[in-house]
TIMAR-828237 format. One line per 5 residues: their letters; for each residue x, y, z of C-alpha. Coordinates in pm, 1 decimal, always signed. Example, Ala and Ser with C-alpha at 12.3 -4.5 7.8 and 13.67 -1.06 7.14 Angstrom:
BEGIN
AS) +1230.0 -450.0 +780.0  +1367.0 -106.0 +714.0 .
END
This chain:
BEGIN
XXXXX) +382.0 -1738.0 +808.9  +539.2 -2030.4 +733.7  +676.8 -2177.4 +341.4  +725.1 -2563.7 +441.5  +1080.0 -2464.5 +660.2 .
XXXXX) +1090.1 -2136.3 +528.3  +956.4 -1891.0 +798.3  +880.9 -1592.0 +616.7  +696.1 -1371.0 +848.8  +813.0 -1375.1 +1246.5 .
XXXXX) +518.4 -1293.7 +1515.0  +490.1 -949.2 +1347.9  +224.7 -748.7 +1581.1  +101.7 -441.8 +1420.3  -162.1 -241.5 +1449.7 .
XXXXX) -249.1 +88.8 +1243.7  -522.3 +295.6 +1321.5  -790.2 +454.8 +1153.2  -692.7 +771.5 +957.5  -248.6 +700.4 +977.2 .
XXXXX) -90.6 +665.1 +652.9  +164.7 +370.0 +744.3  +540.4 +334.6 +570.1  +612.8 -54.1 +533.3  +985.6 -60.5 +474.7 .
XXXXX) +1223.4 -369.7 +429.6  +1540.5 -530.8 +218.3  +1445.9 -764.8 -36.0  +1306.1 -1089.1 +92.9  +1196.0 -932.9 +429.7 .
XXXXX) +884.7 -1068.6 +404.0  +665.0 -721.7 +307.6  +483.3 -887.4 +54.3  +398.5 -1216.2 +229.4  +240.1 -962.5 +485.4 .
XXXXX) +60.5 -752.0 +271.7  -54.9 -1092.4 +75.3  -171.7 -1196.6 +491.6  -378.2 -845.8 +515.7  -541.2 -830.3 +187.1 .
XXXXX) -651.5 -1231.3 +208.7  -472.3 -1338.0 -59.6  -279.8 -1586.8 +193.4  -384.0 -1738.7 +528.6  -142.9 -1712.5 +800.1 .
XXXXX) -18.3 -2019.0 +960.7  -105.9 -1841.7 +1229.6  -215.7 -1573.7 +1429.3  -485.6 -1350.2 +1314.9  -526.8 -1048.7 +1090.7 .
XXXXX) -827.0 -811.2 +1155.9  -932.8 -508.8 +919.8  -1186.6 -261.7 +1090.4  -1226.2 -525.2 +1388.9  -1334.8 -819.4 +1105.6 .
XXXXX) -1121.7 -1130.6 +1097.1  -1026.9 -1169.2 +779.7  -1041.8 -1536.5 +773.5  -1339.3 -1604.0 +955.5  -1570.7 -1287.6 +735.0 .
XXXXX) -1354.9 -1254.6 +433.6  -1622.5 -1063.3 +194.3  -1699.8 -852.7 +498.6  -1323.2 -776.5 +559.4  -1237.8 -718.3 +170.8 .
XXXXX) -1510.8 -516.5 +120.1  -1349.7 -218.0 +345.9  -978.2 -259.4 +152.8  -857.0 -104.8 -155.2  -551.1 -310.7 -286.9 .
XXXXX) -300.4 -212.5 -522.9  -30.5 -431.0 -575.7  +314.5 -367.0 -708.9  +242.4 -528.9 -1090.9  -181.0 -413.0 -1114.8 .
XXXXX) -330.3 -685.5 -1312.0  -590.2 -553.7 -1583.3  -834.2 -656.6 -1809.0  -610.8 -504.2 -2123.5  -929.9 -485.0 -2388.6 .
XXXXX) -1139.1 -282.6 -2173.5  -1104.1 +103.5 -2147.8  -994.4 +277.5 -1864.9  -1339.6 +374.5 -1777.4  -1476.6 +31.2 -1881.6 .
XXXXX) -1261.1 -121.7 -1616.7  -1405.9 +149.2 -1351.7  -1729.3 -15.1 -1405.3  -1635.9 -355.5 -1376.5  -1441.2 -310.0 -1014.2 .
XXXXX) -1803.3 -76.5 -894.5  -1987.9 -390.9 -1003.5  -1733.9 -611.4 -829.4  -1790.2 -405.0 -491.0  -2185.5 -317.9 -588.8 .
XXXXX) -2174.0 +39.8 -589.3  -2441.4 +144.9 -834.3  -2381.1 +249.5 -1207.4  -2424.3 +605.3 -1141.3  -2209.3 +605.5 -874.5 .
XXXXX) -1956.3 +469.3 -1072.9  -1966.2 +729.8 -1330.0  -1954.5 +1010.3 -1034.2  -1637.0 +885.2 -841.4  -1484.7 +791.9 -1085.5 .
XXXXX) -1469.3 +1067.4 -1321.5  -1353.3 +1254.1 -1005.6  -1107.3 +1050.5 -932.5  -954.0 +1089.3 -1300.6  -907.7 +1427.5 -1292.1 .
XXXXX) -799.5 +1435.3 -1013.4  -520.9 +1181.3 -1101.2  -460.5 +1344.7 -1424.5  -656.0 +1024.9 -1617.3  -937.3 +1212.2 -1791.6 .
XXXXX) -765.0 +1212.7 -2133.9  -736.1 +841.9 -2077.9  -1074.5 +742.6 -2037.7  -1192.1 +612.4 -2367.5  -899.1 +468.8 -2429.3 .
XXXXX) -779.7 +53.8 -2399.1  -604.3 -34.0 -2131.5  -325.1 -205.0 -2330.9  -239.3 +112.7 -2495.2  -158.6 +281.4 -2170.0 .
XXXXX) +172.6 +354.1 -2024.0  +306.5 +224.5 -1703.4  +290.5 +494.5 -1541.2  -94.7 +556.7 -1625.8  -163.0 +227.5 -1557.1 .
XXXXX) -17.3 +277.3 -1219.6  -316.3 +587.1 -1165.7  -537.7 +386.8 -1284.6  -507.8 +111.9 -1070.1  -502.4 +346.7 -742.6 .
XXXXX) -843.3 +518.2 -896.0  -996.7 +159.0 -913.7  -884.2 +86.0 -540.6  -1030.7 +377.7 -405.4  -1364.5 +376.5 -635.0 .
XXXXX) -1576.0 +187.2 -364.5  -1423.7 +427.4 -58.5  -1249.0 +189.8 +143.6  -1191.6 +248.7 +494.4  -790.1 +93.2 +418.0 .
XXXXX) -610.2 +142.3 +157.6  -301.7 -136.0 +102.3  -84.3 -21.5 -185.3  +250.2 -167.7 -257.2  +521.9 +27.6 -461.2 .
XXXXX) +332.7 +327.2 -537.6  +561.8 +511.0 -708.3  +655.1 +274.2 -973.4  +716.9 +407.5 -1327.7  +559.0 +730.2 -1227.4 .
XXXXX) +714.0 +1104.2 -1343.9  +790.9 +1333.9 -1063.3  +473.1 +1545.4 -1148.1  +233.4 +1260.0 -1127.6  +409.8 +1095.9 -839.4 .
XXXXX) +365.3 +1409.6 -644.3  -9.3 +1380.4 -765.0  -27.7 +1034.6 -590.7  +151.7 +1155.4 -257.7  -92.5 +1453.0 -248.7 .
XXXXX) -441.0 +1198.1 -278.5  -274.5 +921.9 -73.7  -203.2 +1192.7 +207.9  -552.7 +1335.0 +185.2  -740.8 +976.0 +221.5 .
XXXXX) -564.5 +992.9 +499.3  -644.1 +1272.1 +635.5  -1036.0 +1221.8 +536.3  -1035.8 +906.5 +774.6  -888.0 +631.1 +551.5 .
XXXXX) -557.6 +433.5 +718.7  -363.9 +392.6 +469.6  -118.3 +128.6 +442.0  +201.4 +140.3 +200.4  +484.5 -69.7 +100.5 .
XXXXX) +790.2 +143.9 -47.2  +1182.0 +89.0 -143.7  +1160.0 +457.8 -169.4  +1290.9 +600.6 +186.5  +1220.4 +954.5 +94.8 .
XXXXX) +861.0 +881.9 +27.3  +810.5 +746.7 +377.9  +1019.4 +1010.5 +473.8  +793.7 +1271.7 +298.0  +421.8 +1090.6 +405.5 .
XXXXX) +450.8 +866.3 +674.2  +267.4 +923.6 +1032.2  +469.9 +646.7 +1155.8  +723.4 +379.2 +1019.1  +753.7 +24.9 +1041.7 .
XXXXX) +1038.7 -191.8 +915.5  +1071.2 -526.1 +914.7  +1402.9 -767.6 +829.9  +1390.4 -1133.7 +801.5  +1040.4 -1140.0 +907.8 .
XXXXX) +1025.5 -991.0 +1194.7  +926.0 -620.8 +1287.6  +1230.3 -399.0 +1400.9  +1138.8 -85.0 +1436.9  +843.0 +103.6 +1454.5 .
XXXXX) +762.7 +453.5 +1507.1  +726.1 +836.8 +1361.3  +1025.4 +934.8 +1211.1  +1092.0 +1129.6 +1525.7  +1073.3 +829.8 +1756.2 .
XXXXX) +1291.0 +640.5 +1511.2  +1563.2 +918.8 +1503.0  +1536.0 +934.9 +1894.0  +1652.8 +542.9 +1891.6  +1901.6 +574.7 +1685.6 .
XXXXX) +2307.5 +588.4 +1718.8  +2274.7 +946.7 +1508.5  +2168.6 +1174.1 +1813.5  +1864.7 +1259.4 +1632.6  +1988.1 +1403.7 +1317.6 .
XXXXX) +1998.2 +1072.6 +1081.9  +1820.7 +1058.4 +799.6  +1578.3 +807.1 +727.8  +1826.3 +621.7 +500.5  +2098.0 +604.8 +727.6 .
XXXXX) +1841.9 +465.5 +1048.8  +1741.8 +177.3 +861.7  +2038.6 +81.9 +735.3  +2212.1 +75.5 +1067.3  +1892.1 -86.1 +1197.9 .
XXXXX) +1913.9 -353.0 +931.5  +2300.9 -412.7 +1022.1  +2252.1 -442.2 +1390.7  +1965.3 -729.3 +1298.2  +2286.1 -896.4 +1140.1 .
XXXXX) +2133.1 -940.5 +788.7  +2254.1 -660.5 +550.9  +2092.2 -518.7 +249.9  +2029.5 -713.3 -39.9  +2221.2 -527.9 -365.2 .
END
């Protein structure tokens, strides 16, 4: 993926399958979010080709989007609608029926702890709420992928545990799941396998095991200490 001379994404080659919940770790600037951008359709690669369920996503977008739920890292919101208001308007956007709506999504609220928060406008939500919101509206149509980037942002170690514990069981029910974190104990914590890319192009991939087995630690590093020797022998360094 190219910016005019800027080559932000390298001949990256990834493929996750159905039902793996997939840690996408990187410095700053490593080009995570112009790949996540690539896979959700928000930007067309200058090339090569990016396929969700088997459907290119450039050549049967609507077909392709309809299987993803997308969180990004700043959730955008319609601020004057309620939180249950807003549950609505995404089942309208993906056609699942009114009373469907009603049904998933008051399940999903308690079980993300949003129930109390249902009547009430957006705007006068916290961060962190927002934050459960937005993963309830991403998962309100049942998407076979899930693409969700910073998770944990401004969420309390309770609630945070309460999104590890629903992200890990979409995955297990089937979903592939695909996440973006600066945290390395999350992906630590959740991940089926790793991947980490540095100036835009994929370094390492692999379960956590397979990753330790590589590395100069004899098998005993800690996630934190594998990518940052894998990020120094790519000759970059870590942003501060």
């Amino acid at each position: 993926m190219r910016f005019g001379d800027l080559l932000a994404v390298d001949g990256v080659e990834l493929t996750v399958p159905q039902g793996e919940l997939f840690a996408f770790l990187g410095p700053n600037g490593a080009g995570k979010t112009t790949t996540i951008r690539n896979l959700t359709g928000l930007l067309k690669p200058t090339a090569g080709r990016i396929r969700i369920c088997g459907i290119d996503m450039f050549e049967c977008p609507t077909a392709a989007k309809a299987r993803i739920g997308y969180v990004p890292d700043v959730p955008v919101f319609y601020e004057k609608l309620t939180a249950m208001e807003f549950m609505h308007f995404i089942g309208d956007l993906f056609d699942v029926s009114e009373d469907k709506a009603a049904e998933e999504g008051k399940a999903l609220f308690e079980t993300l702890h949003l129930g109390e928060y249902a009547n009430q406008q957006i705007e006068t939500l916290s961060h962190g709420t927002k934050q459960r919101l937005a993963i309830a509206s991403a998962l309100l149509h049942e998407p076979e992928v899930m693409v969700i980037d910073e998770p944990m942002i401004g969420l309390d170690p309770l609630h945070a545990r309460t999104v590890k514990e629903q992200l890990m069981a979409c995955a297990a029910r089937g979903m592939t799941v695909f996440m973006s974190t600066h945290l390395l104990n999350v992906a630590e914590e959740m991940a089926d396998r790793i991947g980490i890319i540095n100036r835009g192009k994929l370094i390492a991939v692999g379960a956590l095991e397979e990753l330790r087995a590589g590395g100069s630690g004899g098998g005993g590093d800690a996630l934190e200490e594998i990518f940052l020797d894998l990020v120094a022998e790519d000759g970059s360094g870590v942003d501060p």
